[in-house]
C-alpha positions in Angstrom: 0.0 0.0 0.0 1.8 3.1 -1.3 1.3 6.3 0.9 -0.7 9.5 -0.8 1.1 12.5 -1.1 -0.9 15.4 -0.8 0.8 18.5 -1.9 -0.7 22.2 -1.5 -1.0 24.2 -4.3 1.6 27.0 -4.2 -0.4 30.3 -6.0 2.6 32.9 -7.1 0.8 36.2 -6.5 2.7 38.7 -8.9 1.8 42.1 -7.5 2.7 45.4 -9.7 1.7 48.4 -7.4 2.0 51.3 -10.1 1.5 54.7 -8.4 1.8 58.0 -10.4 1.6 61.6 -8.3 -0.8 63.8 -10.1 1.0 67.4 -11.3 -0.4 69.9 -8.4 -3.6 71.1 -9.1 -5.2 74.3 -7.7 -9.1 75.8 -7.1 -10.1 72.3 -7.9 -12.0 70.0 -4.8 -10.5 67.3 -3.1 -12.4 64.1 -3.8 -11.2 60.9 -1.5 -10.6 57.8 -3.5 -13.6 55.1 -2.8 -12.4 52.5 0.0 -13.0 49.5 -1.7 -13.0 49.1 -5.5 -14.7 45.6 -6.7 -13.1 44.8 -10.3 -12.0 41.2 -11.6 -8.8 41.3 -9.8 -10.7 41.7 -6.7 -13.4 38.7 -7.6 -10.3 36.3 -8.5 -8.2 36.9 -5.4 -11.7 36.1 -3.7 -12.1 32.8 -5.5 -8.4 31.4 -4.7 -8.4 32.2 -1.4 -12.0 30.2 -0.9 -9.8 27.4 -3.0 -6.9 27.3 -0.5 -9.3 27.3 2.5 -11.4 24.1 1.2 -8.2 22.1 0.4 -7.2 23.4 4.0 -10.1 21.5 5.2 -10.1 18.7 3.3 -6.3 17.9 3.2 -4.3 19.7 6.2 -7.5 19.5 8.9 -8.0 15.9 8.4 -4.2 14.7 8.8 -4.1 16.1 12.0 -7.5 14.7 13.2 -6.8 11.4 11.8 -3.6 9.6 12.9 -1.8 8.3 9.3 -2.6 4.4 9.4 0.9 2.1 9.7 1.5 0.2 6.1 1.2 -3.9 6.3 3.6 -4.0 3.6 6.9 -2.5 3.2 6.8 -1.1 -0.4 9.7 -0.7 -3.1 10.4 2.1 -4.7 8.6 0.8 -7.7 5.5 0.5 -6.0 5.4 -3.7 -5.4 5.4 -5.4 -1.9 8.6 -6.8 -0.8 8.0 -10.7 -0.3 9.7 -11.5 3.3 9.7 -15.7 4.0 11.8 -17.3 7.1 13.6 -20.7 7.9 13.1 -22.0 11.0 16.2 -22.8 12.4 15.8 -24.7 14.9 13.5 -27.0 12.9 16.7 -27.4 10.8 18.9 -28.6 13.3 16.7 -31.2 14.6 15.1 -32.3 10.8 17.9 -31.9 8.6 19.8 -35.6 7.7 22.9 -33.5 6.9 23.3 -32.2 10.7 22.4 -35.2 12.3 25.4 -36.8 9.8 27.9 -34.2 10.6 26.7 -34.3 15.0 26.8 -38.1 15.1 30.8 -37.7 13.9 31.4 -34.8 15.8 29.9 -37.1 19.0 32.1 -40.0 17.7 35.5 -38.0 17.6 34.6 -36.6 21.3 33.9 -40.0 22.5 37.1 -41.4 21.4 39.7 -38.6 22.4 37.3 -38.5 25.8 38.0 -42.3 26.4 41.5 -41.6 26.0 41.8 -39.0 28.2 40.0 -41.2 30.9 41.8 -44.1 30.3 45.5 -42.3 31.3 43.7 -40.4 34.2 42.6 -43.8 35.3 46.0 -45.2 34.9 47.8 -42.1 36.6 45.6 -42.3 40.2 46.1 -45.8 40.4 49.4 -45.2 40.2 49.4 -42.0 42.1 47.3 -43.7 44.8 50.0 -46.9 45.2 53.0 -44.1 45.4 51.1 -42.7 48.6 50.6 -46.4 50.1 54.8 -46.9 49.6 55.5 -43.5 51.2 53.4 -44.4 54.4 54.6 -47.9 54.3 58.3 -46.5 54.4 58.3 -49.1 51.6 60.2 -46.8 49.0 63.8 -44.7 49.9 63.6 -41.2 50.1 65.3 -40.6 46.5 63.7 -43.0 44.7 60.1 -41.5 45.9 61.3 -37.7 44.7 61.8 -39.5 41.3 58.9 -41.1 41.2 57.0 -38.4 42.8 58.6 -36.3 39.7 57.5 -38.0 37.2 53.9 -38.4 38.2 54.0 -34.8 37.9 55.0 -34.4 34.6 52.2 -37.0 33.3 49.7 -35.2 35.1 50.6 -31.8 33.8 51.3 -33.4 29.9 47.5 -35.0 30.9 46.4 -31.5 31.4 47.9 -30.2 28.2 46.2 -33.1 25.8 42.9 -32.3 27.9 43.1 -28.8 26.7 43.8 -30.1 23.0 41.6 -32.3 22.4 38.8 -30.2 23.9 40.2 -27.5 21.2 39.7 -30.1 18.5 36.7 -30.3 18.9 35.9 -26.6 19.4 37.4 -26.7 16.1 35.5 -29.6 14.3 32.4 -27.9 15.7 32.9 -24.6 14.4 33.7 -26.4 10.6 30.5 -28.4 10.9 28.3 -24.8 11.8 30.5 -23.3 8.4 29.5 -26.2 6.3 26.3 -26.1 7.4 25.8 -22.5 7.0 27.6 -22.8 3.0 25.1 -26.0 2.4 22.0 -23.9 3.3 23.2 -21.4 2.1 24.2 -22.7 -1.2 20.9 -24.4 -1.9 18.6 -21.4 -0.8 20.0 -19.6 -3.4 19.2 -21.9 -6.2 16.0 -22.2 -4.6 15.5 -18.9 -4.6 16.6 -18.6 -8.5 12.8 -19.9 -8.6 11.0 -18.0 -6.1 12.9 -14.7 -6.2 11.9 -13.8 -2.4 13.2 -10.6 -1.7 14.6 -11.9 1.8 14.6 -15.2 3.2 15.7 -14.7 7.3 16.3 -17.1 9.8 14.1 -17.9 12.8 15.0 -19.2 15.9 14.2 -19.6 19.7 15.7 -16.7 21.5 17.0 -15.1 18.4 17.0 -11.2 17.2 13.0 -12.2 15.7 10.6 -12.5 18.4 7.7 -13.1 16.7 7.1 -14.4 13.2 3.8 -14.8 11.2 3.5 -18.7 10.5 2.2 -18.0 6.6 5.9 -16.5 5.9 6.8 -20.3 7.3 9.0 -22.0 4.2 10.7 -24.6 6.5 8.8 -27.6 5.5 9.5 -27.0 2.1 13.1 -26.2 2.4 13.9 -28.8 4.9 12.2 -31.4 2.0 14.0 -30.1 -0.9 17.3 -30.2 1.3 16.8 -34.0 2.6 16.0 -35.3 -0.8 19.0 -33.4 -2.4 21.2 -35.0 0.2 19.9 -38.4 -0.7 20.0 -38.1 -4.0 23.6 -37.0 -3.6 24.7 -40.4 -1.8 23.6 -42.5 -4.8 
């Protein structure tokens, strides 16, 4: 819905006052010029100003009685309504084959480097733990503990270090999976979109910058069925 633009007319009044002082007359009377002559100048300056004073009323009056109504639509510049559609994302995440293919190995690489990591932290109490039973025994010499004692150090601080990067890795394989992810979606809305030509296609989820979205701009479905039987098709 395109606004009305209501613009008053402008009337250029073009005013020659031409005044000429009679030559000095004498012995004649003095006659005082009528106050008010009514000509044609007079009845047209009349009719425009009753003009300006109806589209006053009609135009200026009324916009500030009325309050201007909001638009539904945002409008171009050339006059058609800008077609707005959204994704819901969080659909996506828990629908779309390609995520569930890229979390289940993201979950299997944290699994194994986690059951490594256990498997030495296991290995170095148990060991710590029988170190502390030989100290109170008085079953080990003094030296011999401070090596020992040493060493158990060093694998719990290089336990520390592979802790912190393998928990990086996958920090890192996670952040890959969101960018190929985000370049598959991507990539296929736009051919999609080669079809469709929406004007914006945004993304909708729980908690996000949107708060509330009108379910008839709602394209997940179809997105979300073109995406799973692209994948599929792509594994044969």
């Amino acid at each position: 819905m395109q606004e009305e633009n209501f613009e008053k007319p402008q009337v250029h009044e073009d005013t020659e006052m031409l005044y000429q002082s009679p030559a000095p007359l004498t012995n004649l009377p003095v006659s005082k010029p009528p106050f008010f002559v009514f000509n044609f100048n007079t009845l047209l300056g009349l009719v425009l100003l009753v003009g300006l004073i109806v589209l006053y009323v009609l135009f200026l009056g009324k916009g500030r009685s009325n309050e201007v109504p909001i638009p539904l639509n945002v409008q171009k510049a050339s006059g058609k309504a800008t077609s707005i559609v959204y994704v819901n994302l969080d659909s996506l995440n828990s629908h779309y084959e390609y995520v569930n293919v890229l979390k289940r190995d993201l979950e299997t690489t944290g699994k194994k480097l986690q059951s490594e990591v256990i498997a030495e932290q296991s290995a170095l109490e148990k060991e710590g733990a029988e170190f502390q039973k030989q100290v109170a025994a008085n079953a080990i010499a003094e030296d011999k503990a401070k090596v020992i004692y040493e060493q158990l150090m060093k694998r719990s601080s290089a336990l520390d270090q592979k802790k912190q990067h393998y928990s990086q890795q996958v920090a890192d394989q996670e952040m890959a999976m969101n960018l190929r992810l985000i370049d598959s979606v991507t990539t296929f809305l736009r051919r999609f979109n080669s079809h469709y030509r929406f004007d914006y296609i945004m993304g909708y989820k729980t908690g996000g910058e949107i708060l509330i979205a009108n379910d008839s701009l709602d394209i997940t479905r179809m997105v979300l069925e073109a995406l799973n039987t692209e994948k599929q098709q792509g594994k044969k």
